[in-house]
Structure formats: structure tokens, C-alpha cells
C-alpha beads as a LAMMPS data file, in Angstrom:
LAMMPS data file: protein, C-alpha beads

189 atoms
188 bonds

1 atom types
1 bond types

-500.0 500.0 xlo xhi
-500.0 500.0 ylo yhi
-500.0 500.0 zlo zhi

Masses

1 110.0

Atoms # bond

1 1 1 257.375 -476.336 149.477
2 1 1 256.900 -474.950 146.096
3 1 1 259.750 -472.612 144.583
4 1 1 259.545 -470.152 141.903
5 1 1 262.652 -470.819 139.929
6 1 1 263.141 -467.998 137.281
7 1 1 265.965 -468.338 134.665
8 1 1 266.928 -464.993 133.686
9 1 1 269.489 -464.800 130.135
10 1 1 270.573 -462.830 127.383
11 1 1 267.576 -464.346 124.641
12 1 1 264.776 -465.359 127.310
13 1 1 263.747 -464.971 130.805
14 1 1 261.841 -468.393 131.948
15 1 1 260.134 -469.347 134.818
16 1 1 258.595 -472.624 136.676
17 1 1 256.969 -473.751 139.828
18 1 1 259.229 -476.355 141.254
19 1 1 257.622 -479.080 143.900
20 1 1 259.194 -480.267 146.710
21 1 1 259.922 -483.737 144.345
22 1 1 261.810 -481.065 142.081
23 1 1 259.045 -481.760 139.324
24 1 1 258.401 -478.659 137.377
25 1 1 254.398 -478.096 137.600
26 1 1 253.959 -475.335 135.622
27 1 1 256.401 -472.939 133.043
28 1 1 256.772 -469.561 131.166
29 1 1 258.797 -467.943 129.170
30 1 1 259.630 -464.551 127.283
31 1 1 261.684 -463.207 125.536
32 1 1 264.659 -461.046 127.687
33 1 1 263.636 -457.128 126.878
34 1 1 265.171 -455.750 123.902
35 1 1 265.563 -452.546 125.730
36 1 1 267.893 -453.044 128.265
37 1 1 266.656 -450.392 130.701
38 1 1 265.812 -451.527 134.390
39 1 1 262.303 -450.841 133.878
40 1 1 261.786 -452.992 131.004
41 1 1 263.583 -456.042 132.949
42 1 1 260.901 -455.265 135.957
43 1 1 257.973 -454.821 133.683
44 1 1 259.077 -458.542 131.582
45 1 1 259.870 -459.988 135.275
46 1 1 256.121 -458.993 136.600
47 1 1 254.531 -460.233 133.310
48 1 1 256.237 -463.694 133.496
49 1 1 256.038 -464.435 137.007
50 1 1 252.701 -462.901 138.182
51 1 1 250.625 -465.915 136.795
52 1 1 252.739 -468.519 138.902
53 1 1 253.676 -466.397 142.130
54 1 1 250.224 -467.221 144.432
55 1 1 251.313 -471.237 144.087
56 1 1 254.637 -470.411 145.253
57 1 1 256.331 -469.961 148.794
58 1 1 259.460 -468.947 147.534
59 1 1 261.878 -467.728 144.873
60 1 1 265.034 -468.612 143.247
61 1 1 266.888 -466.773 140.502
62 1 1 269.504 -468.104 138.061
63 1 1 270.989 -465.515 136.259
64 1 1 273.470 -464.467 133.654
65 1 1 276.201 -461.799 134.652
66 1 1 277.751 -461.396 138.021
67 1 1 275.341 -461.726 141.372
68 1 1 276.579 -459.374 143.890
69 1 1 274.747 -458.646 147.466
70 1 1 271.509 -459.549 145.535
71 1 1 272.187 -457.152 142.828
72 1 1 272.705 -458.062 138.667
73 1 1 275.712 -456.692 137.193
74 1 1 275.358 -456.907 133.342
75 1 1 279.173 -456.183 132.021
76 1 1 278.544 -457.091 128.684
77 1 1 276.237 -454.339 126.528
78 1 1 274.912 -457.793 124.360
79 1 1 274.194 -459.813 127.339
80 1 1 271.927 -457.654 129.294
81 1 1 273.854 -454.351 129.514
82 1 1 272.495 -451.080 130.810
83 1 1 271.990 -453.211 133.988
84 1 1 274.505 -452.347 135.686
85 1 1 273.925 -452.586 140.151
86 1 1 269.970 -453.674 139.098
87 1 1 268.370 -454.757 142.571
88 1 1 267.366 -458.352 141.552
89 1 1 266.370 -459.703 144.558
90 1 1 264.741 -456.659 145.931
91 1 1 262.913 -456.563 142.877
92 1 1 261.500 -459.936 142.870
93 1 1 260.565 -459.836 146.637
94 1 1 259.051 -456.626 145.868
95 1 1 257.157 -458.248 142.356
96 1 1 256.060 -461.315 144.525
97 1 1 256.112 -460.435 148.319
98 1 1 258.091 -464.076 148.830
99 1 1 261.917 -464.738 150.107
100 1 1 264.172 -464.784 147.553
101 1 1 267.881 -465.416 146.406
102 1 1 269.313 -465.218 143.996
103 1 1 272.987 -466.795 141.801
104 1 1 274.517 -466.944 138.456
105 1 1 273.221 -469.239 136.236
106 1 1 276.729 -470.883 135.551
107 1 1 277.592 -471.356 139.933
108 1 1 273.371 -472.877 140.076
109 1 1 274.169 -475.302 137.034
110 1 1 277.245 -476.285 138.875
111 1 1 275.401 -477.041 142.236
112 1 1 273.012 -478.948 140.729
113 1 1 275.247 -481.100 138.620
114 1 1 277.190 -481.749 142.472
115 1 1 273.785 -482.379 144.006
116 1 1 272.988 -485.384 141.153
117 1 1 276.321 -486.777 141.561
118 1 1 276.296 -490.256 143.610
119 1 1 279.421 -490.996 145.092
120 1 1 282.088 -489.331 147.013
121 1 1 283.237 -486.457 144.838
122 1 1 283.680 -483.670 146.301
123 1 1 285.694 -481.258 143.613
124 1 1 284.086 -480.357 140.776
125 1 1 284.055 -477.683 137.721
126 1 1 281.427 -476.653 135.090
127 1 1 282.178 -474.801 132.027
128 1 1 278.651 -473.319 130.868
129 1 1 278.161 -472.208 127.609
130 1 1 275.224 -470.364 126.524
131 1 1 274.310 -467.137 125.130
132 1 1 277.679 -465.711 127.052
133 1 1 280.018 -468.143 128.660
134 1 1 280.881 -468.998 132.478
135 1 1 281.111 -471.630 135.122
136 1 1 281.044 -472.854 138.720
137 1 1 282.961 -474.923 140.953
138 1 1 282.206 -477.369 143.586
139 1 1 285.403 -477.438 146.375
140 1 1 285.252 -479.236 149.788
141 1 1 281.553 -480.028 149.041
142 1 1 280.430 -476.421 148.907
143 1 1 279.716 -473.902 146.125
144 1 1 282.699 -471.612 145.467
145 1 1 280.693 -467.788 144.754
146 1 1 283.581 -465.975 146.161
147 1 1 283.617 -462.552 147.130
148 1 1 282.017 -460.424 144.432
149 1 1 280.274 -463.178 142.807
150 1 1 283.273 -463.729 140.663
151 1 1 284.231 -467.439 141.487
152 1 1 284.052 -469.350 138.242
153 1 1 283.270 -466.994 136.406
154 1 1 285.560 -468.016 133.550
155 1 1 284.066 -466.545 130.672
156 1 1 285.395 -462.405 131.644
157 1 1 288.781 -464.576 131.600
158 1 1 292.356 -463.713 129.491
159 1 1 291.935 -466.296 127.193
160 1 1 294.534 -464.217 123.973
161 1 1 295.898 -461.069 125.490
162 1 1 296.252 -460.282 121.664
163 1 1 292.514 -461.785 121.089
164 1 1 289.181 -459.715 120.210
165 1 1 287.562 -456.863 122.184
166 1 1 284.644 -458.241 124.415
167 1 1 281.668 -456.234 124.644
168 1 1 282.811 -455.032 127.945
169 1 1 285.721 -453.094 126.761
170 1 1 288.391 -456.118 127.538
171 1 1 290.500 -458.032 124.898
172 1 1 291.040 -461.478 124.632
173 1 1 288.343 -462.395 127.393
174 1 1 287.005 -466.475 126.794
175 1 1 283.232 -465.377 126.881
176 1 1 284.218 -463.418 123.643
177 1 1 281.796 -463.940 121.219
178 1 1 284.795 -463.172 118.499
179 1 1 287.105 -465.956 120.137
180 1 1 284.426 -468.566 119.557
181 1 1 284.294 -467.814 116.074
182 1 1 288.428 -467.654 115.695
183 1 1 289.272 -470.314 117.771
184 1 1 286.196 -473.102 118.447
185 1 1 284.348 -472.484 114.773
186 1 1 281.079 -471.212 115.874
187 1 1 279.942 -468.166 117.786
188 1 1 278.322 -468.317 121.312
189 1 1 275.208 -468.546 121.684

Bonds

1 1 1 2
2 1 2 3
3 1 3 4
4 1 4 5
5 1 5 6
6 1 6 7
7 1 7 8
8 1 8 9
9 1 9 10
10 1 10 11
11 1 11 12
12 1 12 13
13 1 13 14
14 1 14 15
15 1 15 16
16 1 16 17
17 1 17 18
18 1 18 19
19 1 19 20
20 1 20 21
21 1 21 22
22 1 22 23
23 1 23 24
24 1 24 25
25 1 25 26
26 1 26 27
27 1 27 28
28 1 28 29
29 1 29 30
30 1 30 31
31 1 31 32
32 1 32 33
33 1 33 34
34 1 34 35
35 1 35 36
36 1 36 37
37 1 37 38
38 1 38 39
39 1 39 40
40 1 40 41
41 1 41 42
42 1 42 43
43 1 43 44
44 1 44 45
45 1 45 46
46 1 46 47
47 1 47 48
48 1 48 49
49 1 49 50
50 1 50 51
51 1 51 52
52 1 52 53
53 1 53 54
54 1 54 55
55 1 55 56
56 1 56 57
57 1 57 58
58 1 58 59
59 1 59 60
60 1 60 61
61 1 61 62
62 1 62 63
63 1 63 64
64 1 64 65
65 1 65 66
66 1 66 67
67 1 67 68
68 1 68 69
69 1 69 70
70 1 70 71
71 1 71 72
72 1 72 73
73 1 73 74
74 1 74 75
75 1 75 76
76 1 76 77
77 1 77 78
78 1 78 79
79 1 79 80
80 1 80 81
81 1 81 82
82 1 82 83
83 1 83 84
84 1 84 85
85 1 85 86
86 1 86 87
87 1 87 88
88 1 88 89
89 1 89 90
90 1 90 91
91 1 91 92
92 1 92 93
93 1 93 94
94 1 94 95
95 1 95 96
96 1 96 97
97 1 97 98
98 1 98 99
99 1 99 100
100 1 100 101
101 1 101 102
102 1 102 103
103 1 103 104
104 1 104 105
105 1 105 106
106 1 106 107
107 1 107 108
108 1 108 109
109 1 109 110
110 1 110 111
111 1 111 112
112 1 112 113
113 1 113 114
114 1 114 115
115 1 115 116
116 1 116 117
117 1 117 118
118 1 118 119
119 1 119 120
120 1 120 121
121 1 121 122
122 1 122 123
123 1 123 124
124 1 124 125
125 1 125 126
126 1 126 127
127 1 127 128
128 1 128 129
129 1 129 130
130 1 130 131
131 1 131 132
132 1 132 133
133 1 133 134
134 1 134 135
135 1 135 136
136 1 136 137
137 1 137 138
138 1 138 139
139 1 139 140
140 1 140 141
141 1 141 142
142 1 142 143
143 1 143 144
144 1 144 145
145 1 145 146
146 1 146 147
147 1 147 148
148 1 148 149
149 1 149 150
150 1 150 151
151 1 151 152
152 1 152 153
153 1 153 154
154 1 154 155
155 1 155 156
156 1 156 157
157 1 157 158
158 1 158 159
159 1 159 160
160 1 160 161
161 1 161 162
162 1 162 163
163 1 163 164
164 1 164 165
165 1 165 166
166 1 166 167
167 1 167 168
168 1 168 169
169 1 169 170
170 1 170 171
171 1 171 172
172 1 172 173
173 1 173 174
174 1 174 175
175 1 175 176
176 1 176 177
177 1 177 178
178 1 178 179
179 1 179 180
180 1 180 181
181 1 181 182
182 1 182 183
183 1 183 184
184 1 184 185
185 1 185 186
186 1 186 187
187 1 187 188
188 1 188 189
């Protein structure tokens, strides 16, 4: 079965077909709308995955922000705000007329790190850096996406209560691009 794995993030959206050996047979890529309005996300989403959809049985999504009930909430205004509630799965079975789920990119970086892992491990966490930051863990075997999407989700965490002002409004928060520079020496992203 071939899956339509699309990468959505605060730079690029990306897609790939995916074959059942987990080779990637075919990829795209744009960059993520500068205006962050719903439409513009749906217009970038049809342009990027109508080319690969017909060779595909089904879709995955990897996003940033929090995954809710299908739905993308965007908290932070540089990482894809505006978006707040946007029907992401709906919207991709709608675009491609093919099943489709959808996670955060941090919790499907996670699982796939567990599902290379020989051995008997069954705990595991992943800090995920990117253009925001976040992460996933593994417990008992099983993906941890807790109710609300939040599990792992470390990067809307109190890192310095007396720390920065994210661009969602809260101080101190890890995913801050402000606490990179202060307290790592670079900025995220």
C-alpha cells in the first residue's frame, strides 16, 4: 500500500509517496504560505499533493502545532498562526478523496525513532527541534498523544518564568525563539 506522507512546518510543506518497503518513490515540496489564512494553507496543500494523490491509497500528515480531533491548532503567530481549529484532516480527505490521519510532527518523529529501535526498549523521549520546538514519548510501547494532543509537547513548556514572551502570548515557554538565543547561542530554526 502506498501512503501519501505530507510534512506540514513553519518554512515548507513537503510531500512523498511512501511504498509498502517505506522507500520514498516520489517527493515535493513548497514553501508553507506566507499568508497564514486557511485558504492559502488549502490552496498550497492542493498544489503540492495533487500530482502524487492518484498513486496513493492513503494519507498521513506530520504536522507542526497541536493535532486535536483531526484539527491544526497553530498557537504561535510565526509558526503557522491564523490557523487556529483548521480542519486538517477533513481537508486532505476532501483535497484527495483517501483516508487520512493525521499527528504532530514531534509525537510521528518519536514513533518512528521507537519503530527502528531493535531491542526491548520500551520508554522512550524525543526532543525535536526545528523551526519551533517539541517532542514525543514512547511509554509501555505505545505513543503517548494524550488528550488534546498535548503529550510531549515540550516546547509551549515553563522553561524561565522570568524568560522572553513566546509568540503565543506566554513567557518563558522552551519553544521560545528568544530563549534559544539567551540560553543555547543560536535561535530556532
Amino acid at each position: 500500500m502506498t501512503t501519501l506522507a505530507i510534512d506540514i512546518g513553519g518554512t515548507k510543506l513537503a510531500a512523498a509517496l511512501i511504498g509498502a518497503d517505506g522507500q520514498i518513490r516520489d517527493r515535493r515540496e513548497l514553501p508553507t504560505p506566507a499568508s497564514q489564512t486557511p485558504e492559502a494553507l488549502r490552496d498550497a496543500l492542493s498544489a503540492l499533493v495533487s500530482p502524487l494523490q492518484a498513486h496513493a491509497q492513503r494519507v498521513a500528515i506530520a504536522s507542526t502545532g497541536i493535532i486535536r480531533d483531526g484539527s491544526l491548532l497553530a498557537l504561535n503567530p510565526h509558526n503557522l498562526g491564523g490557523l487556529l481549529h483548521f480542519p486538517l484532516v477533513k481537508t486532505l480527505e476532501q483535497l484527495t478523496d483517501l483516508p487520512t490521519i493525521a499527528i504532530n510532527d514531534a509525537q510521528a518523529a518519536a514513533w518512528a525513532e521507537y519503530q527502528a529501535l531493535e531491542g526491548d526498549v520500551t520508554e522512550m523521549v524525543v526532543y525535536h527541534r526545528s523551526t519551533g520546538v517539541g517532542g514525543g514519548v514512547v511509554s509501555g510501547g505505545k505513543l503517548l498523544t494524550g488528550p488534546g494532543g498535548l503529550a510531549g509537547h515540550i516546547g509551549h513548556t515553563l522553561a524561565d518564568p522570568h524568560g522572553p514572551v513566546c509568540g503565543c502570548g506566554r513567557t518563558g515557554l522552551r519553544g521560545s525563539d528568544c530563549f534559544w538565543s539567551r540560553h543555547c547561542g543560536g535561535s530556532a530554526g
